[in-house]
Each structure stands twice: as structure tokens, then as C-alpha cells.
N, C-alpha and C positions, 0 to 999 in steps of 0.2 A: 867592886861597885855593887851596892845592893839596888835590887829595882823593888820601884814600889808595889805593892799588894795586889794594885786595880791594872798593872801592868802583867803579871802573872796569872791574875784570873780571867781579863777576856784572850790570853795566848789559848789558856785551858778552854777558854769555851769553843773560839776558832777551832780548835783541834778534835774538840767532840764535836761539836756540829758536821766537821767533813767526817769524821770517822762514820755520822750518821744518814750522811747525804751520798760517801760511796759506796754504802752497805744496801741502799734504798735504790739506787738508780745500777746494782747490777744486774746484768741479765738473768733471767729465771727460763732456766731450756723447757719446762713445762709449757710457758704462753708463747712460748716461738712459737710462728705461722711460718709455713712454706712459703714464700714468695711467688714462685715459678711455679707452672704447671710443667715440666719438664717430667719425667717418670724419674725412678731412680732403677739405675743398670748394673746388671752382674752380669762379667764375663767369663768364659771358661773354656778351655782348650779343646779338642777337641782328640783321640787318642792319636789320630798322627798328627806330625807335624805342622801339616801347613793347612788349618783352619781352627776356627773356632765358633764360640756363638755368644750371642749380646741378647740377654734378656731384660725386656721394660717388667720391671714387677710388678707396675701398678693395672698395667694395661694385658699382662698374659704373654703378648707375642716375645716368639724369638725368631732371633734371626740366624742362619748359617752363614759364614763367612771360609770362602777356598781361596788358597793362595795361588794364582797364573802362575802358570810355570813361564811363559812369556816371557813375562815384565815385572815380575815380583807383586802384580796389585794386588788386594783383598776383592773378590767379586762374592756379592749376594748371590746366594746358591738356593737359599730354602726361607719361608718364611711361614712360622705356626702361631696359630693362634689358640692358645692353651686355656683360657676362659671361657 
């Protein structure tokens, strides 16, 4: 079956037009905005075992964290503020 001419050219345009409409409507990680005010955090061990520390990087502070020998919990030990 042959289709007609005005049948195969607006398939082709339908097909460019999305090709050009999901080229347009991708995200660009340059105009991201942060949403949240939240900081963003790096952890890192501490040389023995049981603690570590949690740094906000936008705000400076870090935190120490020591593991109760008790009850297994993490308790706040130290708190710097490096800014």
C-alpha cells in the first residue's frame, strides 16, 4: 500500500517538531537553582574507629561525632566553626 505524499510529510514534521521541542525543553544544569537552603555535607572517619565528623561546607562548622560505648549511639562530642 502506498500512502499519500501529505501523509508522509506532516508524520516528518510531527517528528521534527518533538525532536525540537525535546531538545528545547531539556534541562540546562547551568540555570539550576538550588532549591533548599540546606548546606551540603562531607563526612569523614575519624582515625579510630568509633567517630567521625560531618562538615556543612557552606556554613564552616563541623561537627565530631563518638560512638557510646553503652548503646552503640553517635553522641556530639565537639562542635568548630572554621569561618
Amino acid at each position: 500500500m502506498k500512502f499519500p505524499n501529505y501523509l508522509i510529510n506532516s508524520l516528518a514534521i510531527v517528528g521534527a517538531l518533538s525532536i525540537i521541542i525535546m531538545a528545547c525543553s531539556a534541562d540546562n544544569s547551568n540555570s539550576a537553582n538550588v532549591a533548599n537552603s540546606v548546606g551540603k555535607y562531607q563526612i569523614s572517619t575519624t582515625s579510630n574507629a568509633g567517630g567521625f565528623f560531618v562538615i556543612d561546607t557552606e556554613t564552616g562548622v563541623v561537627k565530631t561525632f563518638k560512638q557510646n560505648t553503652s548503646n552503640g549511639d553517635y553522641i556530639l562530642t565537639n562542635t568548630t566553626i572554621t569561618q
